[in-house]
C-alpha positions as CSV (number, residue, x, y, z in Angstrom):
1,X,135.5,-10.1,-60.1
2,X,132.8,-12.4,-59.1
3,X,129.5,-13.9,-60.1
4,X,127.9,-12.7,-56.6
5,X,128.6,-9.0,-57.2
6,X,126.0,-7.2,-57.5
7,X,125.6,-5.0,-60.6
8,X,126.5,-1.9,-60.0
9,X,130.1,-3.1,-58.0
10,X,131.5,-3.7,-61.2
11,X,130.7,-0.1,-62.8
12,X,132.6,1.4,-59.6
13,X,136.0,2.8,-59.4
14,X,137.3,2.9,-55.8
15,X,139.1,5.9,-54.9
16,X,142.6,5.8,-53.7
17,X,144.0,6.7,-50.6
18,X,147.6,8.6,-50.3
19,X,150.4,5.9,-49.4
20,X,150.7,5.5,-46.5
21,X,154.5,4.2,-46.0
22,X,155.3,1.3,-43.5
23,X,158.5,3.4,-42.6
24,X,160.2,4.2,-39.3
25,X,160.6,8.0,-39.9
26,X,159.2,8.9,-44.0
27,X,159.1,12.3,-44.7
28,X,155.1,12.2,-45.8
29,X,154.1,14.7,-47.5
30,X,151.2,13.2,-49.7
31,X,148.3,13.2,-47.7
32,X,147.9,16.8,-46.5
33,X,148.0,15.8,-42.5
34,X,148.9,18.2,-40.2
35,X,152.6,18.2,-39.0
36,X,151.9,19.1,-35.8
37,X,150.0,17.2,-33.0
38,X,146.5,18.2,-31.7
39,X,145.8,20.5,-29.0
40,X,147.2,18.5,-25.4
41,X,143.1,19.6,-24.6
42,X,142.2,16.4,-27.1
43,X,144.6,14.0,-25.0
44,X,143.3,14.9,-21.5
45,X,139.7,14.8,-23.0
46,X,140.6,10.9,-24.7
47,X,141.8,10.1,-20.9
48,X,139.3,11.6,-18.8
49,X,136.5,10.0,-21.2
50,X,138.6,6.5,-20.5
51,X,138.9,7.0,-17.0
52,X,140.8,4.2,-15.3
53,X,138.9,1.2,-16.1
54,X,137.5,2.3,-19.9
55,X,134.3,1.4,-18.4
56,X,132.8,3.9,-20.9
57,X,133.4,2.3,-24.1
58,X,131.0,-0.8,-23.2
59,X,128.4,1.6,-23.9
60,X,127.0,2.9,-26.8
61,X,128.1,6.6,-28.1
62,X,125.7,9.3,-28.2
63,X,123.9,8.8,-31.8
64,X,123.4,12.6,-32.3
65,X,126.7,14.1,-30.7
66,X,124.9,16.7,-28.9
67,X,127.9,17.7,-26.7
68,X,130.4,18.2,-30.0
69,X,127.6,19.6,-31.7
70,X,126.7,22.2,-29.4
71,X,130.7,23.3,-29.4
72,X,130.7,23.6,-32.6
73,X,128.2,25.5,-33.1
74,X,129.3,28.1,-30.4
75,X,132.6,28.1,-31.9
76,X,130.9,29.1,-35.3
77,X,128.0,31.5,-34.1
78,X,125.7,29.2,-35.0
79,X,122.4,27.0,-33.9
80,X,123.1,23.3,-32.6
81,X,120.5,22.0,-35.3
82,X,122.1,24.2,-38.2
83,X,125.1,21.1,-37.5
84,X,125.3,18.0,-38.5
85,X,128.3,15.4,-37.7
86,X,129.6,12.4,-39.6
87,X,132.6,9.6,-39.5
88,X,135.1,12.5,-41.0
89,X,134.0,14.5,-43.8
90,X,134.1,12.0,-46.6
91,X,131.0,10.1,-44.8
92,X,129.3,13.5,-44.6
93,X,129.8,14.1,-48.5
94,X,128.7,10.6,-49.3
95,X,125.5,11.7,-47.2
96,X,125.2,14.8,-49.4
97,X,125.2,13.2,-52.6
98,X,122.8,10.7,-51.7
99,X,120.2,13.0,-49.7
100,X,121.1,16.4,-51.4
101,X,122.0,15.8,-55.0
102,X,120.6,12.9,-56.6
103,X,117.7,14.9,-58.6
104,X,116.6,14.5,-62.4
105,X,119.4,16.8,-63.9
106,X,123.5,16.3,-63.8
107,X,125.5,18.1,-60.7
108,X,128.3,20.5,-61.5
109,X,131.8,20.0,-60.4
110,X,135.5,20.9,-61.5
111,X,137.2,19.0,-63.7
112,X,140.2,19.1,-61.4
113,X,139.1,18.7,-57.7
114,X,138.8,16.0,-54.9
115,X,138.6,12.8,-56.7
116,X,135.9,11.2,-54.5
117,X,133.3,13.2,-56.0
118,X,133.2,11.2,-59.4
119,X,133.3,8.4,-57.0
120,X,130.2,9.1,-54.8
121,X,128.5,10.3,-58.3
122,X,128.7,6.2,-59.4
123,X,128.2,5.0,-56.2
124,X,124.3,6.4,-55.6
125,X,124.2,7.1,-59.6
126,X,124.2,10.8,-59.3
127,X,124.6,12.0,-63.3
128,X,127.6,14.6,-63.1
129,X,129.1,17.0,-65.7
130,X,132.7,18.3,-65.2
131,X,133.5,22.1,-65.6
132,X,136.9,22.7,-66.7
133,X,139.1,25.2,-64.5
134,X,140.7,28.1,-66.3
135,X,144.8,27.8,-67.2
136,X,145.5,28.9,-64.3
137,X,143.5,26.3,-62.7
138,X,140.7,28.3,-61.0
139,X,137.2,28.1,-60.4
140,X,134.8,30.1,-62.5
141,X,131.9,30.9,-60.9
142,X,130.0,32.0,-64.1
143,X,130.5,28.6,-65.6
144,X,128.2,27.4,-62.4
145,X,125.0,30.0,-62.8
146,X,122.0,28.7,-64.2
147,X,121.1,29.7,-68.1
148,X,120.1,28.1,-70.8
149,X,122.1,24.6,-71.5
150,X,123.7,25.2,-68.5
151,X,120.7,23.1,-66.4
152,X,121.7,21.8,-63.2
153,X,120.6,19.6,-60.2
154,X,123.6,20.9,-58.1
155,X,127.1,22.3,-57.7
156,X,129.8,20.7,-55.6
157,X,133.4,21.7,-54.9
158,X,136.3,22.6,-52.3
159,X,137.2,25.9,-51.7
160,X,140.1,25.9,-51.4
161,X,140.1,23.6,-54.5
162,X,142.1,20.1,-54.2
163,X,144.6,19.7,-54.9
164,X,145.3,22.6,-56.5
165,X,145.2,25.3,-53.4
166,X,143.3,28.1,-55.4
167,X,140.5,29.7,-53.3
168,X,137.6,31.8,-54.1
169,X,137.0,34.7,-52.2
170,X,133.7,34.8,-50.2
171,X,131.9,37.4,-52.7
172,X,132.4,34.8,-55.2
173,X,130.8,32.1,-52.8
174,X,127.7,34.5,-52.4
175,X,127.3,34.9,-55.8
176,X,127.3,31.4,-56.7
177,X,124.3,30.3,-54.0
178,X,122.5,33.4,-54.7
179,X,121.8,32.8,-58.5
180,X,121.9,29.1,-57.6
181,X,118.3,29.2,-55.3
182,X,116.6,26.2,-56.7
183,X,119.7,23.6,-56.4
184,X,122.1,22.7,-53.6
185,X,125.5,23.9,-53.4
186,X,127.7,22.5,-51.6
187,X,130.8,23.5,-50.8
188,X,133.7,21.7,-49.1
189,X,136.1,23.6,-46.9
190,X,138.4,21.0,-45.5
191,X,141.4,23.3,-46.2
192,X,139.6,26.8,-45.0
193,X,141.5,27.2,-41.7
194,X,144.9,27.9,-43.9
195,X,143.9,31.0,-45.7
196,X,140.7,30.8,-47.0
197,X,137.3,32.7,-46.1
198,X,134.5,30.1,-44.9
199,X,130.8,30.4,-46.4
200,X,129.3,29.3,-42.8
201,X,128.1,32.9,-42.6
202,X,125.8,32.8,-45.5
203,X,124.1,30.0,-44.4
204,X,121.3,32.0,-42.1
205,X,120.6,33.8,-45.6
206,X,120.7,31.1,-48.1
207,X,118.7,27.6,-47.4
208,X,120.4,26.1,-50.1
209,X,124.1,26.2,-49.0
210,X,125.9,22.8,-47.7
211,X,129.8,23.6,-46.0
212,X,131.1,20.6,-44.9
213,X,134.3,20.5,-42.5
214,X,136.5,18.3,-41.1
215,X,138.9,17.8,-37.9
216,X,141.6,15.8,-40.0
217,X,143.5,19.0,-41.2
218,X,143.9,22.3,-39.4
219,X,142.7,20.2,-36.3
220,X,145.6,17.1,-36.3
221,X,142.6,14.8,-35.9
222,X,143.0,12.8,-39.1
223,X,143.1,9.7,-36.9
224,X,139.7,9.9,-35.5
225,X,137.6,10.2,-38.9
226,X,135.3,13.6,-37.4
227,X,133.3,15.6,-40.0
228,X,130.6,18.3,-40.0
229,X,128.0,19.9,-42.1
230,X,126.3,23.3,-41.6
231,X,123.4,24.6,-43.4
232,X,119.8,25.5,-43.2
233,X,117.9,23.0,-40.6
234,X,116.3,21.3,-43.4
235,X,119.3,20.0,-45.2
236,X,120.8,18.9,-41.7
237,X,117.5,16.6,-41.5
238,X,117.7,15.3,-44.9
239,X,121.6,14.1,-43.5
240,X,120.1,12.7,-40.5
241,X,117.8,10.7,-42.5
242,X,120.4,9.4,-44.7
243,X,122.6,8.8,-41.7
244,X,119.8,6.8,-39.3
245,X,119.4,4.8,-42.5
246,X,122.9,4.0,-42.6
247,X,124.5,3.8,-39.0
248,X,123.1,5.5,-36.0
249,X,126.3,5.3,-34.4
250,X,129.1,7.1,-36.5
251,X,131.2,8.8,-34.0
252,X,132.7,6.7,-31.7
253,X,133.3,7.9,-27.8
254,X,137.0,8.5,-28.3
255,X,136.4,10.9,-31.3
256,X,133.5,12.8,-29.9
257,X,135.6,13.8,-26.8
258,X,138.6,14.4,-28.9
259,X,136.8,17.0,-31.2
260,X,134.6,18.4,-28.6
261,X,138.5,19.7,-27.2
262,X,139.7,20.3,-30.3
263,X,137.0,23.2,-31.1
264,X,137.5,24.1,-27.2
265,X,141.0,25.0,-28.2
266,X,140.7,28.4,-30.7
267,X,144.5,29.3,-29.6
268,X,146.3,26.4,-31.0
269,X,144.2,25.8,-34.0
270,X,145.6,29.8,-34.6
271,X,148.8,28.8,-33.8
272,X,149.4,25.5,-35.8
273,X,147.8,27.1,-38.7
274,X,149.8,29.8,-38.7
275,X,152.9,27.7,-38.3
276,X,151.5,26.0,-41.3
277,X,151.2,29.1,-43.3
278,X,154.3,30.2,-42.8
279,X,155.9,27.0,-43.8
280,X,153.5,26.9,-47.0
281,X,155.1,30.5,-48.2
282,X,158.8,29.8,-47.1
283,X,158.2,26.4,-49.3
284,X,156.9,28.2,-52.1
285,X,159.9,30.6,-52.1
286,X,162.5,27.5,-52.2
287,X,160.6,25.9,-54.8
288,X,160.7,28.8,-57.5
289,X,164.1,28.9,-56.6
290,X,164.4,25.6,-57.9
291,X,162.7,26.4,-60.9
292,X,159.5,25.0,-60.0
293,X,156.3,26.6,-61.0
294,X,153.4,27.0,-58.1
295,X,150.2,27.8,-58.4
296,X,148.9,30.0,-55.1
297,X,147.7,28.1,-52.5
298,X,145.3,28.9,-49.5
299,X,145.7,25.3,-48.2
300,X,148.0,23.4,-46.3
301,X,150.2,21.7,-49.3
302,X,151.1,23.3,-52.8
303,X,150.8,22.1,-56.3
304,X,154.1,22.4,-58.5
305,X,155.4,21.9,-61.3
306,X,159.2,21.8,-63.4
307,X,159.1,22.7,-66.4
308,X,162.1,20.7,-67.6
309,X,161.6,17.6,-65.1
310,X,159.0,14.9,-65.6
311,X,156.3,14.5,-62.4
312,X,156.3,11.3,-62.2
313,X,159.9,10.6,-62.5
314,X,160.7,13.3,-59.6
315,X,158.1,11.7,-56.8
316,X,159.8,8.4,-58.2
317,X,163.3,9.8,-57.2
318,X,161.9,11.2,-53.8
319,X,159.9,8.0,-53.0
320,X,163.8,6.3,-53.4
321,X,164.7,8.6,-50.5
322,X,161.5,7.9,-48.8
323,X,160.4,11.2,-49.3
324,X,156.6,11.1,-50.3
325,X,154.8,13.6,-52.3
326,X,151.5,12.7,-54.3
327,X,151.2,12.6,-58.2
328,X,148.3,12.3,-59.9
329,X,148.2,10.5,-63.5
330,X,145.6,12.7,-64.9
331,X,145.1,14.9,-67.8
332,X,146.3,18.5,-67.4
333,X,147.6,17.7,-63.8
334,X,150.4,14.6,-64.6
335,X,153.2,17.0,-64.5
336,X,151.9,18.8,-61.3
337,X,153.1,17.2,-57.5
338,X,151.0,17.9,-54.8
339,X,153.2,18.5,-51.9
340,X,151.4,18.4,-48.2
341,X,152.9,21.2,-45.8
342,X,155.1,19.4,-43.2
343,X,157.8,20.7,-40.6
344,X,160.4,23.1,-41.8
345,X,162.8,20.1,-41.0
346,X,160.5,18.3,-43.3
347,X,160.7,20.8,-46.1
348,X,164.6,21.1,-45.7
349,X,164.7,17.6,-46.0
350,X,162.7,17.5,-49.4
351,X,164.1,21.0,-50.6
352,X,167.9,19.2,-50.4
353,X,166.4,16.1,-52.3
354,X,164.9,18.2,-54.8
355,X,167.7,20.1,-55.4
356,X,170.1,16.9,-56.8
357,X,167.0,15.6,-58.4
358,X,167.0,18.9,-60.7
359,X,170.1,20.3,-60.9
């Protein structure tokens, strides 16, 4: 703490990353990367945009991404300015907050979701009020329409929820913007490509629908921090806005190429996402086995509990093993882990661990 902070610094309360373990060969399963490596597309793209010298990277990057953008859109059915692209999809939900949901009345989001969102809320003092999940830790869309004392200035939240893997079907989605027309909602799919149904087709129908993706899960791009937002041309410019205010340059060379493959590549997105998948439900299946209680999950990790074994005290044993899982030390959730999807080896490996830990 220091005299030269400014005031609102010392309100803040950072959000914290997943570990990540200075370890040879950790079995990481706490930050909900992919296991598997990007399409071979994204390596030939990061070389041929190097060429032999690098000679490209004394240059600036393009400021508006029009190559990536105009993939994207194709791959989504959608116009190039319906896009908008950010320095991975936390950037573009700290653009959101500030340009999309900073009004006169509180936003709506779950009281169990991605803990940045209280974060961003204090950062650009965005008034928030928490909606609590139902016991079996799903979204209710009633508690979101407007009525009387239930006033809003927005809604935010994943679907599928984090870190809790429930997802809403697409109905529900509708419903929500639909009865929501004089607010932004917002809603964040960084986990969609595992199971989920995406709400990019509503936007031609609904101008006041945000989805915001990202490349750093179903895409193996975590490393190179690329992040989208689609909605009505008018919410993309607000973005814009925010962004030219804040760094015209937010996509570096490297990443542009790298995503522009990426979203070249339908086949193996299908096929590590499936591989995924199938790893998420053989998981499951050894973790009941073990006692463990699992709520459904449409994302790429699962959220467990034992009834008879202490959260904290099992990612405590695993972490021993360096085995990594994520616990969070909050109410209703402290007992739950949140366990990313990794290789079957992976799984083995923690399955095994698990197995002296609760015998």
């Amino acid at each position: 703490m220091s005299r030269y902070w400014s005031d609102i610094v010392h309100s803040l309360v950072p959000y914290v990353p997943g570990e990540q373990p200075a370890l040879a060969k950790p079995v990481k399963l706490n930050t909900n990367e992919n296991p598997y490596a990007p399409s071979p597309r994204v390596l030939e793209a990061i070389r041929h945009e190097l060429g032999e010298t690098g000679e490209s990277l004394r240059r600036y990057p393009d400021p508006v991404a029009k190559r990536l953008r105009a993939a994207v859109a194709a791959h989504h059915g959608i116009r190039v300015e319906q896009v908008f692209v950010g320095n991975g999809s936390d950037e573009v939900l700290a653009h959101a907050f500030q340009a999309l949901l900073k009004h006169d009345r509180p936003i709506l989001f779950p009281d169990i979701t991605y803990s940045f969102y209280p974060t961003y809320a204090r950062l650009y003092e965005v008034e928030y009020r928490t909606v609590p999940l139902t016991g079996e830790f799903a979204i209710r869309i009633d508690d979101y329409l407007p009525r009387a004392g239930n006033e809003h200035g927005g809604v935010i939240f994943p679907n599928p929820n984090a870190p809790t893997g429930h997802a809403l079907p697409l109905a529900e989605i509708e419903r929500l913007v639909a009865a929501n027309t004089e607010t932004v909602v917002v809603i964040d799919e960084a986990y969609v490509d595992f199971g989920a149904e995406s709400a990019i087709a509503l936007i031609d129908r609904y101008p006041n629908l945000l989805v915001v993706h990202t490349t750093s899960k179903s895409r193996s791009l975590a490393g190179m921090r690329v992040g989208f937002a689609f909605g009505h041309a008018d919410l993309i410019d607000a973005l814009n806005r925010v962004k030219d205010s804040f760094n015209s340059y937010p996509l570096d060379r490297l990443a542009q190429a790298a995503a522009t493959a990426a979203y070249e590549d339908d086949e193996w997105l299908r096929m590590t996402s499936a591989r995924v998948i199938a790893s998420r439900e053989r998981l499951t299946t050894a973790l009941a086995a073990l006692g463990f209680e699992v709520v459904p999950s449409a994302a790429n990790f699962v959220f467990a509990k034992h009834p008879a074994h202490d959260a904290s005290a099992i990612a405590a044993r695993l972490r021993e093993k360096e085995i990594f899982v994520r616990h969070f030390n909050a109410p209703r959730v402290n007992q739950h882990l949140r366990i990313s999807i990794g290789t079957d080896a992976e799984c083995d490996t923690l399955v095994d661990a698990l197995k002296g830990i609760v015998a």
